[in-house]
C-alpha positions in Angstrom: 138.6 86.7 15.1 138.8 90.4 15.0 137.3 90.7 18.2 138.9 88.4 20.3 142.2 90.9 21.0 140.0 93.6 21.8 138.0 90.8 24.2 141.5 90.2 25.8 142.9 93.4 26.6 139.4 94.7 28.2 140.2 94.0 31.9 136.6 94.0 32.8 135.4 90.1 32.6 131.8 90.0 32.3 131.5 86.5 33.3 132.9 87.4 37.2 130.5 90.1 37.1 127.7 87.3 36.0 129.3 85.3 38.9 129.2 88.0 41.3 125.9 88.8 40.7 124.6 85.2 41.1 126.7 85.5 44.3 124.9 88.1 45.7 121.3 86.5 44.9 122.4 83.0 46.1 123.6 84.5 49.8 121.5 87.7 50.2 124.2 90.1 50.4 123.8 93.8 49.2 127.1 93.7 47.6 130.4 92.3 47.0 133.9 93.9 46.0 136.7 91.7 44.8 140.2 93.3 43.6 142.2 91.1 41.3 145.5 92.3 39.6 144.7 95.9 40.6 141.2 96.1 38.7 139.0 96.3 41.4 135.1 95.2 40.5 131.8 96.1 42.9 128.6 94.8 42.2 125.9 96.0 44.5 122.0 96.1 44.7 119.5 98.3 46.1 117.1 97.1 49.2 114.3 98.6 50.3 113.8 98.3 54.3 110.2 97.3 55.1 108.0 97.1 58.4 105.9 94.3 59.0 103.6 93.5 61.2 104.7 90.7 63.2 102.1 87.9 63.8 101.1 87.0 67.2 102.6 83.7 68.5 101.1 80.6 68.4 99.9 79.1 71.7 102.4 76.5 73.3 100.1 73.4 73.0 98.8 74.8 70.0 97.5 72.3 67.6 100.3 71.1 64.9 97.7 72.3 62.2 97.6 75.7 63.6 101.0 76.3 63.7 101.4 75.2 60.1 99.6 78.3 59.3 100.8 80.8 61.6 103.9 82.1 60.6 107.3 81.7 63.1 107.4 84.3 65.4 109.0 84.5 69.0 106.7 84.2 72.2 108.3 87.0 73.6 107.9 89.6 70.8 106.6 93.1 71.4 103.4 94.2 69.8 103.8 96.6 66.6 105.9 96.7 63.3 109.4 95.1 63.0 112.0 96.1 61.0 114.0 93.7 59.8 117.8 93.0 58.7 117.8 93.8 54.6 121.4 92.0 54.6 123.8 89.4 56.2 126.5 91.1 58.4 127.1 92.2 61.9 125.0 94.5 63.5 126.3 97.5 65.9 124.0 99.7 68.0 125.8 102.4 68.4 128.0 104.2 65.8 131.6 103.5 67.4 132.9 101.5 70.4 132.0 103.5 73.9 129.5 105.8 72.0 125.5 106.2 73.0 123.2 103.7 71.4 121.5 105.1 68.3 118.4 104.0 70.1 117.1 102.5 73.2 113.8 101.1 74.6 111.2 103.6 75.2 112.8 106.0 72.7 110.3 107.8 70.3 112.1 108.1 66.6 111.4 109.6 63.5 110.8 108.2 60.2 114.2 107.6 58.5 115.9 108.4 61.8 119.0 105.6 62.1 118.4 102.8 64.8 121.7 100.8 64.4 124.3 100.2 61.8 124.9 96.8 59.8 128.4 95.6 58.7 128.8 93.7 55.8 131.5 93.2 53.6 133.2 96.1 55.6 130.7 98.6 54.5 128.6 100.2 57.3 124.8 100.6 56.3 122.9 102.1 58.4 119.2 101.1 59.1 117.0 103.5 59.2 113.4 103.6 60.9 110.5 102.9 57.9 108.4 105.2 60.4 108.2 107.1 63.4 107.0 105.5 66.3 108.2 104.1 70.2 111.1 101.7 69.8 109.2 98.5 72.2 111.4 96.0 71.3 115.5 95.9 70.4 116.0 92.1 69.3 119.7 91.7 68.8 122.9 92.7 70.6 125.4 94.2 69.8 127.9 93.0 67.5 126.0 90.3 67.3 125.7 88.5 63.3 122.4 89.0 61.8 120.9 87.2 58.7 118.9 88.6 56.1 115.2 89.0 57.2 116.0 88.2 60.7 113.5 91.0 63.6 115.8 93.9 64.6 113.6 96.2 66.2 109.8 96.8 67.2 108.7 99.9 66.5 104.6 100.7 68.4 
């Protein structure tokens, strides 16, 4: 019983860092911050943005057997890689209110170069371009919610 005082007067509870943890798997999230009796706790993980190649639509009186193996895309999508949301939040397209778009159609960017901005859990993360290429495609609007995995951009 030695260690239960010691246990008691550590304000760091593993168990809601277990639970926010399991939080963040369950929903997606990058990370979460709570703040209880001033000790303030942030869990957070790393994600890796990746390209992919989006898959070419399926034909509109395509076969139900076809389309169970092609996988969801949009009929209007833009050939080459897109680069999708790593995290829930809301996504802005240019860094503040009345500013220039971090990117528009047509624009050429560089690998790493930022294309828009996601909020989530008040943090701004900015997404950056997994290569350089022609920006084809922007698929959300601004200040628009985004989920996790959901097209952003088309990079050719």
């Amino acid at each position: 019983m030695a260690s239960s005082p010691k246990a008691s007067a550590d304000p760091l509870d593993a168990r809601l860092v277990r639970t926010l943890a399991d939080i963040l798997t369950e929903t997606g999230l990058s990370e979460i911050e709570v703040e209880r009796d001033g000790l303030k706790i942030r869990v957070a993980r790393q994600l890796n943005v990746t390209a992919t190649v989006a898959a070419p639509a399926p034909a509109p009186m395509a076969a139900p057997a076809a389309v169970a193996d092609a996988a969801p895309a949009p009929a209007a999508r833009a050939a080459g890689d897109a680069v999708n949301s790593p995290m829930v939040g809301t996504v802005y397209l240019q860094p503040q209110p009345g500013a220039a778009s971090f990117v528009k159609v047509g624009d050429t960017v560089a690998a790493g170069q930022t294309l828009m901005i996601i909020e989530a859990m008040k943090t701004m993360n900015p997404i950056p371009a997994p290569r350089a290429g022609k920006v084809v495609e922007i698929m959300v609007t601004d200040a628009q919610p985004v989920e996790f995995g959901e097209p952003l951009v088309i990079i050719e």
